[in-house]
N, C-alpha and C positions, 0 to 999 in steps of 0.2 A: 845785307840785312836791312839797311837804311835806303835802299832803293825800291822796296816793296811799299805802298802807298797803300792804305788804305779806306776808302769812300764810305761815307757816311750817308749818304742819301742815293734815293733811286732816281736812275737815270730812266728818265722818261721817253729819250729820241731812242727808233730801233737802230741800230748798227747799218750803216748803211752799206757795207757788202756780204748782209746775208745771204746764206743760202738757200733758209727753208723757206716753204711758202703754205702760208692755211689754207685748205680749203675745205670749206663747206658744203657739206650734203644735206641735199634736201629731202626729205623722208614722208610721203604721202603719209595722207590719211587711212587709217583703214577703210575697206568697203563696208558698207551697212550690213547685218546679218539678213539672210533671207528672211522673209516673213515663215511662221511655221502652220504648215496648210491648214486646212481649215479643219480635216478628219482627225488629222495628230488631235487638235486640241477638242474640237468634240469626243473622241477618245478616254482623252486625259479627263474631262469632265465629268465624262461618265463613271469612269474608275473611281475617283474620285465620292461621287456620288454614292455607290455602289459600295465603296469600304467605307466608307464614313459608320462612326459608332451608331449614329441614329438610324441608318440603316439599317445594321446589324441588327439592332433594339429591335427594331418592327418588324424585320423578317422572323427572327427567335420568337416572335409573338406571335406571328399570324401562322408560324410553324409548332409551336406548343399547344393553340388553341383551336387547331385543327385536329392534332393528333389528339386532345382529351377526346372530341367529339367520336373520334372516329375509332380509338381506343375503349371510348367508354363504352361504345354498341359492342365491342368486342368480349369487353367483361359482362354486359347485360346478357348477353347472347350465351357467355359460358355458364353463370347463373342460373339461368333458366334452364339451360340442358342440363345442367350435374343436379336440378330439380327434381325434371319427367325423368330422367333416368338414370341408370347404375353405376355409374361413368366413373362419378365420385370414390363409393365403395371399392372400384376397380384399381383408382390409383392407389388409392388408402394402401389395397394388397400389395400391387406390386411396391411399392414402396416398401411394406413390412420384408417382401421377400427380399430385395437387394439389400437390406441392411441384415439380412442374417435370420428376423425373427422371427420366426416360422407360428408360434403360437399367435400373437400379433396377427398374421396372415391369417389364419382360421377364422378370428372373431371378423375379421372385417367379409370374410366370405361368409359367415352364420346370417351378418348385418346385412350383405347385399340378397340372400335368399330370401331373407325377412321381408325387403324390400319388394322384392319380386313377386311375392305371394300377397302383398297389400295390391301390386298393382293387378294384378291381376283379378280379385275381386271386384278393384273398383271396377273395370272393362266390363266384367261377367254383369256386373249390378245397370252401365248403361244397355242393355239389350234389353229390360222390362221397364228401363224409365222415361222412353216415350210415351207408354200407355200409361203406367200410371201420372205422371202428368199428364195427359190430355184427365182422366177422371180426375185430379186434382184440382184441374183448372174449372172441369164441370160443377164438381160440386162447391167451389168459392163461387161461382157467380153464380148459380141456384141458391145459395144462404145469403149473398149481398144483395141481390133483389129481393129475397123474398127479408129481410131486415132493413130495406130503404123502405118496402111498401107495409111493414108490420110499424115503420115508423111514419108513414105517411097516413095510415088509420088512428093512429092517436094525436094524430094534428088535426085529423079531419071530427074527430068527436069532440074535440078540441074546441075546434073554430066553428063548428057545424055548418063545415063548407064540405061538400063532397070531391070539390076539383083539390083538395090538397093531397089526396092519397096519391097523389102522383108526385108530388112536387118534390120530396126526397130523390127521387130517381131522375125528374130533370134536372135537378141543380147538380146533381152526380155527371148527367149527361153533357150539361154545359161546362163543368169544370174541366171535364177529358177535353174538351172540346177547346178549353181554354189553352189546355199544355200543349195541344198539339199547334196549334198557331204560335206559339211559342220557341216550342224547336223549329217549324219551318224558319220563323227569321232568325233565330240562332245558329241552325244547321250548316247553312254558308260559311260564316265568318267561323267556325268552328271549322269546318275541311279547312280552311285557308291558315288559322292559326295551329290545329293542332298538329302538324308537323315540326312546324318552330318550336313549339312546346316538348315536341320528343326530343328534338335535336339538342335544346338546353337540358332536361334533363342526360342523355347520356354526357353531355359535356362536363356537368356536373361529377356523374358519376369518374370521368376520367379526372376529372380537378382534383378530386379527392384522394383517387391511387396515384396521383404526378405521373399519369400514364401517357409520357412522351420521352422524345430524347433528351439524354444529357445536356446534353449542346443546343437544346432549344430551353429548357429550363431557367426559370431566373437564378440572378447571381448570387443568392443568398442558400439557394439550395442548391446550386453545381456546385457552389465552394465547400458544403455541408456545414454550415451555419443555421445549427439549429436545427438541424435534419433528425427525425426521429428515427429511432432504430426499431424495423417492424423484420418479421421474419423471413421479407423477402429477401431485404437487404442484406440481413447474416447468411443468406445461402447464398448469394450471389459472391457476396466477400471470399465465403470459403470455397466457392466454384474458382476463382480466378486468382486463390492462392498459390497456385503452379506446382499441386500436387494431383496428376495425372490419374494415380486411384480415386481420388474424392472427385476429380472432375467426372470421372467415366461413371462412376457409380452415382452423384446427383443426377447425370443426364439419364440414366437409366431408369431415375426414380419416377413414377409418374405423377407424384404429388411437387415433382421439382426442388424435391429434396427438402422438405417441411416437414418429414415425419423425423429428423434428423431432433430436431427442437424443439425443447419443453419449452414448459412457458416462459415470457420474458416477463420478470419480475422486475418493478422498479426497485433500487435498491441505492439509497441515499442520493449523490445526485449524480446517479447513472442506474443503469438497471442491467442485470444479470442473466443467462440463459443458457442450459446446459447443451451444448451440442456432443450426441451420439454416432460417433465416427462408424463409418461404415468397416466391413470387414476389409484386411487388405490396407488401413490406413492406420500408422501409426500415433501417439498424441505428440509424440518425440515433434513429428513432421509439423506439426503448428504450433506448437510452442517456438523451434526455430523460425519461425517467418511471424514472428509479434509485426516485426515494422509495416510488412507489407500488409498483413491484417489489417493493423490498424487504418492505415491510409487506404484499405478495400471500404472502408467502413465509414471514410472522410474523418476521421482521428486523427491525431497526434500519437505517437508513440508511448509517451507516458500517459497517455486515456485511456489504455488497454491493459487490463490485467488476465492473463492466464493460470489459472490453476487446475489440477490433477483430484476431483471426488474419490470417491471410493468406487462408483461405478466403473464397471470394466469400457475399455475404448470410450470414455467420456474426455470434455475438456468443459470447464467452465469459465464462460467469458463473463467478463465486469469492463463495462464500456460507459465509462465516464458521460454526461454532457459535455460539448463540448465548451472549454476554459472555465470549467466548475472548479477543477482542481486547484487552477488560478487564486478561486478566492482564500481567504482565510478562514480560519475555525473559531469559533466564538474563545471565550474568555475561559481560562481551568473554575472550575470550581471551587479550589482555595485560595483563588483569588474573588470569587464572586460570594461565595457562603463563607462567612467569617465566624461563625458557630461550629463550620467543621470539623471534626474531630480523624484520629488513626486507632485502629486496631493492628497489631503486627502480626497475629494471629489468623483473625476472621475476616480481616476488611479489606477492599482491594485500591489502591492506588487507583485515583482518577487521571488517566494520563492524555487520551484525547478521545479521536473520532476513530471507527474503524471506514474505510471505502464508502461501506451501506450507508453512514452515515448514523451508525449505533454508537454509544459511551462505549471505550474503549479502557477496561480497568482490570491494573495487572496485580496478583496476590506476588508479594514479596517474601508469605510465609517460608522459611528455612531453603530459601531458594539464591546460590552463588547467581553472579549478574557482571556480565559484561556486554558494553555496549562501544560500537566501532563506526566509522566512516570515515572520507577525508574532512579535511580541515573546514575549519567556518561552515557547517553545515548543520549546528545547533545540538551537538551529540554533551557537551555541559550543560545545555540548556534541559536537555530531557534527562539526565540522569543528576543533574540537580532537583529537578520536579518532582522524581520519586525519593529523594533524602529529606523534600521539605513536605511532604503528605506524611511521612514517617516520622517526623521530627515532631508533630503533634499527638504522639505515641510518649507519654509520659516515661514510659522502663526500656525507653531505647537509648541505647548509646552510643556513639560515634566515634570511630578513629579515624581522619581525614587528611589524606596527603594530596595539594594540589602543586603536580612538577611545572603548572604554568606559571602559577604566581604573580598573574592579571588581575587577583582582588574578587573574580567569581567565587570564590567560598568564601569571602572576609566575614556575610553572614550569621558563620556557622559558630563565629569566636562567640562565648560564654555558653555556647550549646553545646559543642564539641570537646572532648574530654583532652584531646589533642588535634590540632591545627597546623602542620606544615604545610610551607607556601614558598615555593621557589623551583629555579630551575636546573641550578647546581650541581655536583658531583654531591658537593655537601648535604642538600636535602634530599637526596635519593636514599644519603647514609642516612640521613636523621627517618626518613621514609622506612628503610628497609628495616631498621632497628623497630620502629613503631608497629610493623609488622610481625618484624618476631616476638615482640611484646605482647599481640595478640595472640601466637601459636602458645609462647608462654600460659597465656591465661586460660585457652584454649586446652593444654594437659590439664593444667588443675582441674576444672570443670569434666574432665572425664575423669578423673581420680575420685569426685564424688562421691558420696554413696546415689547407689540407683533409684531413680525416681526425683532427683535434685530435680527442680526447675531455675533455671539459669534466664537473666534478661537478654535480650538482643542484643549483640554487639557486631554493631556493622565497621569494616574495616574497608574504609572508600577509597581509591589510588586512581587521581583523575592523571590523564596524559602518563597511562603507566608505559606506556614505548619508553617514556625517558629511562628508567628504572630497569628494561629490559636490557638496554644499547649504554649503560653507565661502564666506563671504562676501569675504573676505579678500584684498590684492592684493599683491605684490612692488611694489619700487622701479620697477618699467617698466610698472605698473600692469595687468599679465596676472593674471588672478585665477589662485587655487589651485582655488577649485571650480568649478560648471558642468561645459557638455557642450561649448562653442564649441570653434573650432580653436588659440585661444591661454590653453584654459584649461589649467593647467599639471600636477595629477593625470589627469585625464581623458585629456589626451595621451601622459602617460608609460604609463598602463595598456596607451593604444592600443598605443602603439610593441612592447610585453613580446609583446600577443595576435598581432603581428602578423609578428614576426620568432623573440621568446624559444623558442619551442617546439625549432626546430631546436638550439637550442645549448643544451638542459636548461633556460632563466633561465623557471619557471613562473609566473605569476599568480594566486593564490586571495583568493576575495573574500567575505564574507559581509557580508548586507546585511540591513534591515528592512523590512517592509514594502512593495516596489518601488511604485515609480513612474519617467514618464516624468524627473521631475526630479531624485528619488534615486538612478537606477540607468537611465541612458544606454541607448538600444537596440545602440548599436554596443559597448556593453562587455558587454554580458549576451550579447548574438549573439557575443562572443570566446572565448565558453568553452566549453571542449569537455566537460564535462562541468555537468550543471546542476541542480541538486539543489533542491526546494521543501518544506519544512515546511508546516503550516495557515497558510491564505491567507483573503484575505474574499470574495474576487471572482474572476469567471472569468478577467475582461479582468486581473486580476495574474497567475495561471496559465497567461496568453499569456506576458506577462512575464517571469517563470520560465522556461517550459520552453519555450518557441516552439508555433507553431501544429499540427505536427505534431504532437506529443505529445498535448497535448489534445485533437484531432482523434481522436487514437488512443484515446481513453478516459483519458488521466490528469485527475483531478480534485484537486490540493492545497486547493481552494478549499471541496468535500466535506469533508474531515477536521473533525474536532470541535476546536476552539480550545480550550486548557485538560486536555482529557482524552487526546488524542490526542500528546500532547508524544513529542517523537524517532521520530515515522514520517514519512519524505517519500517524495514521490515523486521516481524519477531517471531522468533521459534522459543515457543516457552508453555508451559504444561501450567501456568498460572495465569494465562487469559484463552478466555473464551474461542477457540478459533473451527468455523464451517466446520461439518463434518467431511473427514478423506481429506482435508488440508493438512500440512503441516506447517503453514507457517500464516503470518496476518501483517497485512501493511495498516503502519498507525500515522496518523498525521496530529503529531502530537498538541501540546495546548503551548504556547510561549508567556511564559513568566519572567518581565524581566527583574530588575537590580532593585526597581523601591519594592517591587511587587513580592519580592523575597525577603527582603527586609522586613516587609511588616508583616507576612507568614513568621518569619523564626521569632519577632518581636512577641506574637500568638505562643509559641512553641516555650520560649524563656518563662513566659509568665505560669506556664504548668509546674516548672520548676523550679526547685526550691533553692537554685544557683549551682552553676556549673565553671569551676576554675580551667579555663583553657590551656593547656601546655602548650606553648609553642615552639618547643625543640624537647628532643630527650634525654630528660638529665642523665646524668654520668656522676656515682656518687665515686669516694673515694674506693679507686681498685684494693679488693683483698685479696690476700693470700689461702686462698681455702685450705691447702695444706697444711702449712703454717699454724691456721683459726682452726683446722681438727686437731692438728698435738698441743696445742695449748688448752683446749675445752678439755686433754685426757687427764691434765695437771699430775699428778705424782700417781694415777692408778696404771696398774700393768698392762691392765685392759679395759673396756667399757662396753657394753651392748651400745649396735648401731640405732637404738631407739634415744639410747639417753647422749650419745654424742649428736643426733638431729635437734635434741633439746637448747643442751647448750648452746649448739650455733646459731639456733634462734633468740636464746636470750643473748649473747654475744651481738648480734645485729639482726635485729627482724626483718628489714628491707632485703638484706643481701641471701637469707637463709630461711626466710620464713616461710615459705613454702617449698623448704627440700626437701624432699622425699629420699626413699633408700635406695633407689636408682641413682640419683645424683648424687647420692656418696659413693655409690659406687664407681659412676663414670670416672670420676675426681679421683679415687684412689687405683685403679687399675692402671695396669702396668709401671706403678710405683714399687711394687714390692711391698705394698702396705694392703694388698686387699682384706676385705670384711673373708673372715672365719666362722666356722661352728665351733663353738666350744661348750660342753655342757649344754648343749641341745639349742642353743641359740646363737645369733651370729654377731659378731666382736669383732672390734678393732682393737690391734696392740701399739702400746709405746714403742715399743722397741721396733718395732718394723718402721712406724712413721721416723724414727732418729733416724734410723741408718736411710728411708728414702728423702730427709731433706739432707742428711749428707752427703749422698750420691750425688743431688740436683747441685749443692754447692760444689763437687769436685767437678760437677760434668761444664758449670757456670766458669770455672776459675780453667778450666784445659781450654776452654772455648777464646776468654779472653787473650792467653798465652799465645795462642794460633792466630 
């Protein structure tokens, strides 16, 4: 191990009995690249040239502005003959006849006889009106001489020159005389321009119809920027929507399928026009092709609306400008008129715009209300809008469960008779109670006597999916959420949809998302009015609005998620909607957080203070059974009028509105039920002894066990 040396520095000499040896190679230069001929690159230049944009640009231009010229003689040329003759009337017919309308077809053939029989007059009328012009022309220049020379004798008695009775009639002869020298030098340059002159005119006339090709058009109108919708273009649209009847039957039409189209009405900022489908074609079939429609038509998807008239085989389009939708809608009304006032009765909700571009206002009178979409899509925003139009209703009242508990209804606190605000198991319970507190109030109000008028009580449950999907059960084990018959929301909503309307106690619901497990069919089928934001699916657009509506052309499921935020569609019998529609897209007003604040701060000051509950109290549990044989005190029996008495004086909160149903519920199948005795109905001591003795023998086996 000590004979191993280790060197620290490098040995610089090479070994002198190596055996490798370096050698180095030397490695040319590359050759120079061939030169590349001369045609390659003349070639290339020219290609070059040739695609270049600015080429492009001038060839599309010298190619657009030939084809107006030569297009426009096209249209001149067919103008003038559908003029001189029947051509017109002809297609009208046939036209009438490939669509089915045979009456239609008549008048236009009464029309072209009419025509026929004018022109023939006139014809009949040129065979005497060469003679009488030639004597027309006789007698103007026998009256024009002889009135130059009855004016040339009162010049000449005049002047008492003899030579002036002429001089009217020269100065007449040298003015002709003048013009004609005139058109000679004119006459030339006239052949030489008046061609130029036609030529721009038909050019004209093509500039005007865009009568060239696509592809030579400029880029603001191939892209359809701003392209007006005239009624060539809706029959071309629906020619080449890839429905084989519509296609056969436009080309068969000889008006090219125009008689197809009522008028195109402007109609807010798009305008509207009803197309009358031919026989053979169904409305089903374009309704399924919106997207292609729309993009026949240089649209967007959502710039196209389809809906279903009353007229048979009709479809009405409403076809946006294009990125109108884009903009925004002016300010609500209760935010702009601070004098506002609600009627809950007569007056209607200002809620926005409808498509047309009309006030869009919904009556809320004795009308259930649920309103749906996905998430962040402004569905709190517009069904807050209608609690705060209503909130300046002095005899309205509010019951208000919000399961988001974000602070969107904090508002409502001193307006609100109750305010839950969470998202909890627990505020579903505190929710679902406050809802049956309504059905509660709700009996009473139909126990009235008849003709009671009762105030509004609207009972509001924002994010009620929470409330549907609550897991959660009471002491008797009835859960709070679900759809079953002893789920305990679900039921109270039933009971409100199913009776509340007659006695003012209303229902409104806003929910996320629907489904069959979020949102019950029997609680969305309760509502009379039914409102949907952007949706993902059709089958939730059933959900929403029912099958009608959809049927009818509503699509929330169309709408653009994120961009489209506060437009729903609404099927509801309390706004104004086209006639043969069933449903109306609204593109609501946005009110935000201060802008509602100083609405309900308006709403507070009408009234005279409102204590807001913000949970529902739970007073000390009684024993009802127990508080009935105590109220019978030493009698054997009592009529069930004067034991209702006693338990109201005993506690008014807990008994003050029991009626003899709820004694009865209470005491059935105790062994204590209410009796006739003596023609009236009683409760006994001795029944109620022996059924709180039973409950305590049944109490005391139970605990043993």
């Amino acid at each position: 191990m000590g004979d191993n040396v280790v060197h620290l520095h490098k040995n610089t000499d090479p070994p002198a009995d190596t055996a490798s040896v370096t050698t180095l190679t030397v490695v040319p230069e590359p050759a120079p690249p061939a030169p590349v001929p001369l045609w390659v690159r003349s070639g290339r230049a020219i290609k070059a040239a040739a695609t270049h944009e600015n080429t492009k640009t001038a060839a599309r231009a010298a190619a657009r502005h030939g084809m107006y010229a030569f297009n426009g003689g096209r249209i001149v040329a067919r103008r003038t003959w559908d003029g001189r003759t029947g051509s017109r009337y002809e297609r009208y017919m046939r036209a009438a006849e490939a669509a089915g309308n045979m009456e239609l077809a008549a008048e236009w053939e009464e029309r072209l006889q009419r025509f026929r029989d004018a022109r023939h007059r006139r014809r009949m009328d040129l065979l005497h009106s060469p003679l009488d012009a030639a004597k027309a022309v006789g007698v103007g220049a026998g009256m024009s001489i002889g009135l130059l020379i009855a004016l040339g004798i009162v010049m000449a008695l005049n002047t008492k020159q003899a030579g002036d009775v002429i001089t009217p009639l020269t100065a007449t002869i040298e003015f002709i005389g003048t013009l004609m020298r005139i058109v000679q030098i004119v006459w030339g340059p006239a052949i030489t321009i008046g061609p130029f002159l036609a030529l721009l005119a038909l050019w004209a006339v093509g500039r005007k119809q865009q009568a060239a090709p696509n592809w030579a058009l400029p880029a603001n109108v191939r892209n359809g920027e701003g392209e007006p919708i005239t009624p060539s273009i809706v029959v071309k649209a629906l020619r080449d929507l890839g429905v084989p009847a519509l296609r056969n039957a436009i080309k068969e039409m000889g008006d090219a399928g125009a008689s197809m189209l009522g008028p195109i009405r402007i109609a807010g900022c798009g305008v509207e026009v009803d197309v009358t489908l031919p026989s053979g074609v169904s409305t089903i079939e374009v309704q399924n092709r919106r997207r292609k429609l729309a993009e026949n038509l240089t649209r967007h998807e959502h710039e196209v609306f389809i809906t279903i008239p009353q007229a048979a085989r009709t479809v009405r389009l409403w076809i946006a400008d294009s990125g109108a939708l884009d903009e925004p809608i002016g300010p609500s009304p209760l935010v702009t008129d601070e004098t506002m006032t609600a009627d809950y009765t007569k007056g209607k909700a200002p809620w926005g715009q409808d498509l047309r571009g009309d006030a869009a206002a919904l009556s809320l009178y004795q009308r259930h209300l649920l309103i749906t979409g996905l998430s962040n899509q402004g569905k709190t925003v517009a069904l807050r809008s209608l609690a705060l139009w209503l909130s300046l209703d002095r005899s309205v009242q509010f019951l208000m469960g919000d399961l988001k508990g974000v602070g969107d209804w904090a508002m409502f606190d001193g307006l609100a008779n109750t305010l839950i605000q969470g998202p909890t198991d627990e505020h579903v319970i505190q929710v679902t109670e406050m809802v049956e507190g309504a059905v509660d109030e709700m009996n009473r109000r139909i126990q009235a006597p008849p003709g009671t008028v009762f105030p509004p009580l609207i009972v509001l449950v924002d994010e009620a999916q929470v409330a549907f999907m609550c897991p959660a059960k009471d002491e008797d084990k009835r859960p709070y959420g679900g759809s079953k018959a002893n789920s305990r929301y679900f039921m109270a909503v039933r009971k409100i949809h199913n009776q509340g309307r007659a006695v003012n106690v209303l229902m409104w619901q806003g929910t996320q998302d629907p489904t069959n497990e979020n949102l019950p069919k029997l609680v969305r089928e309760g509502a009379h009015t039914r409102a949907s934001l952007a949706l993902g699916t059709e089958s939730q657009a059933r959900m929403a609005l029912g099958d009608k509506a959809v049927d009818g052309g509503a699509a929330p499921n169309l709408l653009r998620p994120g961009l489209d935020q506060g437009t729903l569609v609404l099927a509801s019998s309390g706004i104004d909607i086209p006639a043969g529609q069933s449903s109306i897209t609204v593109r609501t007003h946005y009110i935000d957080d201060d802008a509602a604040e100083a609405i309900t701060d308006r709403a507070k000051a009408l009234r005279d203070g409102v204590t807001t509950l913000h949970a529902i109290e739970k007073g000390e549990e009684r024993d009802p059974l127990a508080d009935i044989a105590g109220v019978l005190g030493d009698a054997s029996r009592l009529r069930t009028q004067d034991v209702l008495k006693r338990l109201a004086n005993l506690d008014e909160d807990a008994y003050g509105k029991w009626t003899f149903i709820d004694l009865k519920r209470v005491l059935d199948g105790t062994g204590a039920e209410p009796y006739k005795s003596d023609g009236v109905m009683v409760v006994s001591r001795d029944r109620l002894t022996r059924a709180l003795a039973n409950r305590g023998d049944e109490g005391s086996a139970s605990a043993d066990g």
